[in-house]
C-alpha positions in Angstrom: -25.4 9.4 -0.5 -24.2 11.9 -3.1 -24.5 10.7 -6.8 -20.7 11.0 -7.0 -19.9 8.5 -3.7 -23.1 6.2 -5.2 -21.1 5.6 -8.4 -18.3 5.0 -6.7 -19.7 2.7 -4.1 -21.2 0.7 -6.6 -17.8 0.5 -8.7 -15.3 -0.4 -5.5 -17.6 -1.8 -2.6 -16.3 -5.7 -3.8 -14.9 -7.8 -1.6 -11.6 -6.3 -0.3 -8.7 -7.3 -3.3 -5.0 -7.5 -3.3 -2.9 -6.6 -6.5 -2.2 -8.9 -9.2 1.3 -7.9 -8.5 4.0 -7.5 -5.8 1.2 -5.7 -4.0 -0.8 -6.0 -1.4 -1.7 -2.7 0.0 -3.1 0.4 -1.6 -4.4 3.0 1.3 -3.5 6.0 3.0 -1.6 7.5 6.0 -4.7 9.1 8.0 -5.4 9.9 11.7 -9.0 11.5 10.5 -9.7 8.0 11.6 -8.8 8.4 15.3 -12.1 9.5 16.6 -13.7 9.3 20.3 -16.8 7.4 18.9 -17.5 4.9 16.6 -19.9 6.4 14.4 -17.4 9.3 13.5 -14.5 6.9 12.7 -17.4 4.9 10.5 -18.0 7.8 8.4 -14.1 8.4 7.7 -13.2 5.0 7.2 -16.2 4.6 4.8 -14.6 7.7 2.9 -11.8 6.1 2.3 -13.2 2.3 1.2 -15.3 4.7 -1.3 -11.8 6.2 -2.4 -11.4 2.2 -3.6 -8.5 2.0 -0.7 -7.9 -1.3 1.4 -5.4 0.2 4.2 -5.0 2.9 6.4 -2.1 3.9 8.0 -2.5 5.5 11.8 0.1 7.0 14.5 0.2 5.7 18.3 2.2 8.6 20.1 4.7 7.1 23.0 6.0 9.4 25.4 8.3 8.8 27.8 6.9 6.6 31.3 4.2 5.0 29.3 3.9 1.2 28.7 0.3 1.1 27.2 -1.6 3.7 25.8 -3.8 5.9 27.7 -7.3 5.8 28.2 -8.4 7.9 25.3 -5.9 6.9 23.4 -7.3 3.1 23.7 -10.6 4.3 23.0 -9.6 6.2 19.5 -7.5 2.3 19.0 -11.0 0.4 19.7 -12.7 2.3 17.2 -10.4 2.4 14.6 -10.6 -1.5 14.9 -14.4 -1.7 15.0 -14.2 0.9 12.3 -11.8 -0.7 10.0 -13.5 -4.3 10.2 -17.0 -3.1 9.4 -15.6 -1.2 6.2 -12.9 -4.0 5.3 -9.7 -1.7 6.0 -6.4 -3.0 7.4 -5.0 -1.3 9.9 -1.1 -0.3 9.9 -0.2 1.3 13.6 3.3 4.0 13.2 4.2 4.2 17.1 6.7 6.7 17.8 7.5 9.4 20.1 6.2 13.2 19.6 9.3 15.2 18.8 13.6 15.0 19.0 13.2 15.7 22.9 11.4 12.2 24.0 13.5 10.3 21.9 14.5 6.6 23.4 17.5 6.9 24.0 17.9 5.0 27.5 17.4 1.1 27.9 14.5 2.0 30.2 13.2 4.3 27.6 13.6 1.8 25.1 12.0 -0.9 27.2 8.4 1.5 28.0 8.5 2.0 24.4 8.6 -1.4 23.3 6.2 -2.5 25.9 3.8 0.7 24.8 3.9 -1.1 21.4 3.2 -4.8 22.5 0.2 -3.1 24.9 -1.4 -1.7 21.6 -0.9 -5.1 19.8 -2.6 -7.7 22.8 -5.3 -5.1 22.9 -6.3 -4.7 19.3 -5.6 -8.5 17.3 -7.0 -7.1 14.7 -4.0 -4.7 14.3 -1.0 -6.9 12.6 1.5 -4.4 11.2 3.7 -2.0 13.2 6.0 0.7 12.3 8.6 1.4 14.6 9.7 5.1 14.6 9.1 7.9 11.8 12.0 9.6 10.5 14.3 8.8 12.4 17.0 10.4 10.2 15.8 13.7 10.8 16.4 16.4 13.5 12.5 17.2 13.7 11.9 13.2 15.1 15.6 12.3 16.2 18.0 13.7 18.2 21.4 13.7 18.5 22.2 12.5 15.0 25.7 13.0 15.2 28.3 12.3 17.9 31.4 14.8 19.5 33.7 13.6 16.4 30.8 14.1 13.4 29.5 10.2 13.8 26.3 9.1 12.7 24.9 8.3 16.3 21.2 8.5 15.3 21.1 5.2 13.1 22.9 3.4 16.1 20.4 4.2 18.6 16.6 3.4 16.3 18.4 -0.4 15.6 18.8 -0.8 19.4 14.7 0.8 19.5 13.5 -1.5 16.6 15.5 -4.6 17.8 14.1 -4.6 21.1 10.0 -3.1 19.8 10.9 -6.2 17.3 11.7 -8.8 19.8 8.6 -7.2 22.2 5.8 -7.3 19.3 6.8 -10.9 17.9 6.2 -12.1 21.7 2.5 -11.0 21.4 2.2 -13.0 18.2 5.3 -14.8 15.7 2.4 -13.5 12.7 2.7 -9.6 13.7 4.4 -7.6 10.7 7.2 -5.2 11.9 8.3 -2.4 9.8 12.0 -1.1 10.8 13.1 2.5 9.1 10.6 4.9 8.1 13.2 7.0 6.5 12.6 10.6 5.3 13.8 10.9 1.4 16.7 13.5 2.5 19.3 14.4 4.8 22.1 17.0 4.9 24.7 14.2 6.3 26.6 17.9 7.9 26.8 17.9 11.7 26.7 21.7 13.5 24.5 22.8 10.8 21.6 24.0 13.3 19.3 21.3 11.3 21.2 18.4 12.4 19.8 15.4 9.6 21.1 12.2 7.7 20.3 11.4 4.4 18.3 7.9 3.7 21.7 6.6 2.0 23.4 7.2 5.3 21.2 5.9 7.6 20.6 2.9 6.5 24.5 1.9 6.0 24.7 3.2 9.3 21.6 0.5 10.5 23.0 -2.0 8.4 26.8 -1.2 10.3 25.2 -1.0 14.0 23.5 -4.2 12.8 26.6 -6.2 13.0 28.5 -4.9 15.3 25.9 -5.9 17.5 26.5 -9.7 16.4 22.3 -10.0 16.7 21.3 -13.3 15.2 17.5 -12.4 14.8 16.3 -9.6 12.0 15.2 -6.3 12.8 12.0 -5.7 10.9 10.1 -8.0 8.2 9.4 -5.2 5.5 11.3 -1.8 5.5 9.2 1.5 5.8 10.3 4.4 3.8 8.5 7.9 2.5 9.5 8.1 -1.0 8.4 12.1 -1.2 9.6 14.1 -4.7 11.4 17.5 -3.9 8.3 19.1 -4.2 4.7 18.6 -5.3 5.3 20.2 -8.5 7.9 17.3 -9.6 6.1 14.5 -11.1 6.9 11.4 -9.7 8.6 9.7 -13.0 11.2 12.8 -12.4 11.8 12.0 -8.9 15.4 10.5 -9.3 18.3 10.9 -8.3 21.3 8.8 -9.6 23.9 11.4 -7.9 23.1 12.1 -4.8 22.3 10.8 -1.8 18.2 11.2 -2.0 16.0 8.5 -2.5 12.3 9.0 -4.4 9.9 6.8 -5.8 11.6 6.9 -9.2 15.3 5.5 -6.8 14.1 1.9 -6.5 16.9 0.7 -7.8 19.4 2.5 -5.5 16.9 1.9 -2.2 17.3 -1.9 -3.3 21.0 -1.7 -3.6 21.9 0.0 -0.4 19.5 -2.6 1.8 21.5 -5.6 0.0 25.0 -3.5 1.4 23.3 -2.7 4.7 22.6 -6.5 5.5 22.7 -9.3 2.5 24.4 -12.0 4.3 23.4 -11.3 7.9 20.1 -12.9 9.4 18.1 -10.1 8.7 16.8 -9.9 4.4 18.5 -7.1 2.3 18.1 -6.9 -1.5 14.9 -9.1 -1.1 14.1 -7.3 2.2 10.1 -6.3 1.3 9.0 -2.7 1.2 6.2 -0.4 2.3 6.5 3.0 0.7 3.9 4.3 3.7 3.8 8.0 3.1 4.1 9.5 -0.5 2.0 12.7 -1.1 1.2 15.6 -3.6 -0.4 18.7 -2.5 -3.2 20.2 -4.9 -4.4 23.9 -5.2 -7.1 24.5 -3.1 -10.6 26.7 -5.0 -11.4 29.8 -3.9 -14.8 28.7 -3.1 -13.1 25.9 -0.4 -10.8 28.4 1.2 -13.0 29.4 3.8 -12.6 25.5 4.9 -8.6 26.1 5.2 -6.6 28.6 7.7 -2.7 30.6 7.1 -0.6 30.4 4.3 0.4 27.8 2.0 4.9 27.9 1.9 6.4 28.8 -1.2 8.3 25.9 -1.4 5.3 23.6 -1.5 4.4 24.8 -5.3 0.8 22.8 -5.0 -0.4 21.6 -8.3 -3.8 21.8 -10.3 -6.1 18.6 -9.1 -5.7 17.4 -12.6 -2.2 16.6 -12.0 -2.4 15.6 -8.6 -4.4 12.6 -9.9 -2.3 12.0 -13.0 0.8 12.2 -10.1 -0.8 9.7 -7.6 -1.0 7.9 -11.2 2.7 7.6 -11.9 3.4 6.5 -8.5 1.2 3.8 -8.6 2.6 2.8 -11.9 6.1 3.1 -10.4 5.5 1.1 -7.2 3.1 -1.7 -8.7 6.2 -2.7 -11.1 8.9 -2.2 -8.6 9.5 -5.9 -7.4 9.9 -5.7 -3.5 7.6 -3.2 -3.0 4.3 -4.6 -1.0 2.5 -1.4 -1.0 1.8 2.6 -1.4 0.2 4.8 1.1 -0.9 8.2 -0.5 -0.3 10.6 2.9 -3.3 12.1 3.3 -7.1 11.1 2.4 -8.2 14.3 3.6 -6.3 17.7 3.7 -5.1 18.9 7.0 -7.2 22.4 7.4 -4.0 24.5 8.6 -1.9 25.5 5.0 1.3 24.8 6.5 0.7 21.4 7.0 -0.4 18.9 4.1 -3.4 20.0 1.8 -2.4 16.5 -0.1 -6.0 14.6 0.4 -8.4 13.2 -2.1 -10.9 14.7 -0.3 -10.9 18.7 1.1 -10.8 19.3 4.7 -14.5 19.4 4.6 -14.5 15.6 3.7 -16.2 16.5 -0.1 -14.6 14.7 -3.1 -11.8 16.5 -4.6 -12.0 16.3 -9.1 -8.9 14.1 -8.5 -10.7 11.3 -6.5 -12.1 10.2 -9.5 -8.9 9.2 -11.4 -6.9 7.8 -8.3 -10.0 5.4 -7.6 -10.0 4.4 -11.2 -5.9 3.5 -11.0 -5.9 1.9 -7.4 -8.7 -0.2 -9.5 -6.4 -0.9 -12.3 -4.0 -1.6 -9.9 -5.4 -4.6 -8.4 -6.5 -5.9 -11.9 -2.9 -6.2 -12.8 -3.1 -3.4 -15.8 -1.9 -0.1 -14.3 1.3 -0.1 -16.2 3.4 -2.6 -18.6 6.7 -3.9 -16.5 9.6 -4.6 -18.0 9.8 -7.7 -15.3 6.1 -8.7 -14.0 5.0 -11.8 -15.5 1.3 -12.6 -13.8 -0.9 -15.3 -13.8 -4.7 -15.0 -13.5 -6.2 -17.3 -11.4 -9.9 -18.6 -11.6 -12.2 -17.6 -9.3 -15.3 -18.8 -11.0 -16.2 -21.4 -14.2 -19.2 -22.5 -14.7 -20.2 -24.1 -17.4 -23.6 -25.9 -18.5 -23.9 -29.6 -16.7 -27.7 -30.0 -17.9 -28.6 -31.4 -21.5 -29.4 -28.2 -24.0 -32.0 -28.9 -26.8 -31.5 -27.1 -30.1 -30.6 -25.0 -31.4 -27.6 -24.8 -29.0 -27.2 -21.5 -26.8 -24.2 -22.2 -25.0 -22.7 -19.8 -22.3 -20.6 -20.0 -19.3 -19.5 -18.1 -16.7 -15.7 -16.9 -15.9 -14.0 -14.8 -13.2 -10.5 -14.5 -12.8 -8.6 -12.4 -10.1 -7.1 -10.2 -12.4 -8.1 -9.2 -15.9 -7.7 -12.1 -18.0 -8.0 -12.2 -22.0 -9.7 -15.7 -22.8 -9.9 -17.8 -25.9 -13.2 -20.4 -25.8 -13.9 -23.6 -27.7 -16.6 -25.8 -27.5 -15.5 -29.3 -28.1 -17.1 -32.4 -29.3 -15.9 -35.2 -27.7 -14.2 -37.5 -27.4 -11.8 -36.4 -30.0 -12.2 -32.8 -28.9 -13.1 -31.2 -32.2 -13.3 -28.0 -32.3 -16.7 -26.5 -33.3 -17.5 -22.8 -32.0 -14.9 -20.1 -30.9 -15.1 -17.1 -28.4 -12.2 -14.4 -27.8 -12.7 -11.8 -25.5 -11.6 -10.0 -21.8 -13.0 -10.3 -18.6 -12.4 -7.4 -16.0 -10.4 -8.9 -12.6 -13.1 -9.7 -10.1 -16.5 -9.2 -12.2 -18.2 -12.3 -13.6 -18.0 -12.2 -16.6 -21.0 -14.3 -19.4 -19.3 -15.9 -22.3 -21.8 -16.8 -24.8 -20.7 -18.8 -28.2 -23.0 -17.6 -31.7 -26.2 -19.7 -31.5 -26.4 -22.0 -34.2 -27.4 -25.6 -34.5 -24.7 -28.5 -34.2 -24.4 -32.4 -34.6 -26.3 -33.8 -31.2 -23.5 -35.9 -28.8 -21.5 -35.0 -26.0 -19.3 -31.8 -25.6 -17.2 -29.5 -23.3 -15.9 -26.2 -23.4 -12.2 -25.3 -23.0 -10.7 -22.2 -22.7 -7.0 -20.8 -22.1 -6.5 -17.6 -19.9 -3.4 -15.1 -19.8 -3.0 -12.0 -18.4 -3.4 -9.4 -21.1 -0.6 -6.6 -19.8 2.4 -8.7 -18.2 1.3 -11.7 -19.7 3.1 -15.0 -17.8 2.1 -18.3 -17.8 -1.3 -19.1 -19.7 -4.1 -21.2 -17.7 -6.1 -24.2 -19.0 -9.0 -25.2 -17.8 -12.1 -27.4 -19.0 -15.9 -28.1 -18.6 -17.1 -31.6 -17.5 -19.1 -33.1 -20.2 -22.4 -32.2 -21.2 -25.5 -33.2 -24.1 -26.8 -31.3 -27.0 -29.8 -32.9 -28.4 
């Protein structure tokens, strides 16, 4: 293993962790994993656990007449699972159709595809989240979006796909997770334009309108998908906003949380409290002339690729963003590993050979921070370590006292120590410090000798970025001779 990977095996091979926050997934959109053996979707899915992320997003293309996947198609699905299990990845299946022209648009088309979907989840169990479509506000995935008379037809149409794909995958199993949208950031909202697209802020009042008029007492979707891109890579994602118009980044919580309470607060499917998955978000870096042999064509102009320096300090802010934006359960940087052809998405932590781009290094180290609850200071966060591990001494010590114990919380947690005697609880020694979210950490008081008798050891925990409530916990009582 390369010295690089080593270190960062040793710093992020832990037991798989969730955020201290709203969070619970921090991984990447990747079909690198799709391979025809096991061993090559191993090596990938071990890249990506090294990368210190816990999901990976993957596509299931339906097209139309098919009501399970085909044969290679399973295979890729098989070892994706056997993959993602052995490296302690979650799995996140996008099924959709390849281009406007399959589009579901017929009940029986809507019935193969939402059998197609149900087929992938009875054969993998290990899969448990599902995205239905991918953009379907846009042209390139949907078509028509607009009616004779200039009507938003497209938003219609995916809530009759989603409701029945909804209905189909919570028959396999009540516990499945259904994602509904998968919105693109823009839209033109202009019919006859040649480049027939909605914006996001269309779309989903048109979902949330469709929605009632179909009367439907059961929800849609459990978390809403959406791919919170900035204009272009060069925009950092603390500038991607946009109070006056109709497109939605990463920095437009606010508004994406305001037009799902319109769309359908007061209905029986969640609005404004409606979870979210931002599952594609990607910035593309420069690619060294010594790696261009690796890459074929031309990059577009209006990609404007950054130095991997800011790439990393990009991927940065939007973790920042998303780990103190309330409803949001999770970011999926879109790729791991750059696509080869230029036109496409050179946005990877890794180059399209699958070696380490500078920027690894510093994404790693905030997806880290991230799940330790101190990636960023939100104005609204309070957090609340819990213990994972105290242990404190139970034998009788001789003199002069060393006393230690052992702490582990599931964030980073500043702690204050006493050692009591007892029974009054008098304080005698005092230890202040921080313990890392995860680690054990060894708490030792100064050695020095004290009054033999019975004693314990207290300590108070609070989380030392978005402090919230503060934990007490205590030793049973032990002797000092």
């Amino acid at each position: 293993m390369r010295p690089f990977l080593a270190l960062l095996a040793a710093l992020l091979l832990a037991p798989a962790a969730h955020a201290a926050g709203p969070f619970t997934l921090v991984g990447v959109a990747e079909d690198a994993v799709k391979q025809p053996d096991l061993v090559g979707a191993k090596a990938r899915m071990t890249l990506i656990r090294l990368a210190g992320f816990d999901s990976v997003r993957i596509t299931s293309i339906w097209a139309p007449g098919e009501t399970r996947p085909s044969a290679t198609e399973a295979a890729q699905l098989r070892n994706v699972a056997a993959a993602a299990r052995l490296s302690g990845i979650r799995v996140i299946v996008s099924v959709y159709h390849f281009g406007s022209r399959t589009t579901p648009l017929t009940d029986e088309a809507r019935a193969q595809f939402a059998s197609y979907s149900a087929a992938v989840a009875r054969s993998q169990p290990s899969f448990r989240d599902f995205i239905v479509g991918n953009e379907p506000n846009l042209n390139r995935f949907w078509m028509p979006q607009f009616g004779p008379n200039g009507e938003n037809v497209a938003a219609p149409a995916y809530v009759e796909l989603l409701a029945r794909t909804y209905d189909a995958l919570k028959a396999v199993s009540p516990k499945l997770i259904v994602y509904g949208g998968a919105v693109s950031p823009r839209g033109g909202d202009r019919p006859g334009t040649g480049r027939d697209t909605h914006s996001p802020t269309a779309f989903i009042r048109g979902m949330g309108a469709a929605y009632r008029a179909s009367g439907r007492p059961r929800p849609l979707m459990d978390q809403f998908a959406f791919h919170p891109y900035c204009d272009n890579s060069s925009q950092s994602p603390r500038e991607c906003e946009h109070p006056r118009t109709t497109t939605i980044g990463i920095a437009d919580y606010e508004k994406l949380v305001a037009l799902l309470g319109e769309a359908f607060d007061g209905t029986a499917q969640r609005g404004s409290t409606l979870p979210i998955l931002y599952d594609e978000f990607g910035v593309e870096s420069e690619i060294p002339a010594g790696k261009l042999k690796t890459y074929t064509g031309t990059e577009p102009t209006t990609t404007k690729p950054v130095p991997e320096a800011t790439q990393a300090a990009y991927y940065r802010q939007a973790l920042e963003l998303a780990f103190c934006q309330p409803n949001v359960r999770g970011i999926l940087l879109f790729h791991a590993f750059d696509e080869p052809a230029r036109l496409a998405w050179q946005s990877g932590v890794y180059y399209a050979d699958e070696t380490p781009k500078a920027s690894l290094r510093g994404v790693a180290k905030a997806t880290a921070e991230l799940r330790r609850g101190i990636v960023a200071k939100c104005r609204s966060l309070p957090l609340t370590p819990r213990v994972r591990r105290f242990a404190a001494p139970r034998e009788p010590l001789d003199q002069p006292a060393r006393i230690a114990f052992a702490l582990e919380c599931h964030i980073d947690c500043a702690y204050t120590a006493r050692l009591e005697r007892l029974p009054a609880r008098t304080p005698v020694l005092g230890a202040k410090g921080r313990a890392a979210g995860r680690l054990p950490t060894r708490v030792a008081f100064a050695p020095r000798r004290i009054a033999p008798g019975s004693y314990r050891i207290s300590v108070t925990l609070v989380a030392p970025v978005n402090p919230g409530r503060t934990v007490r916990i205590a030793s049973g009582a032990f002797e000092v001779r």
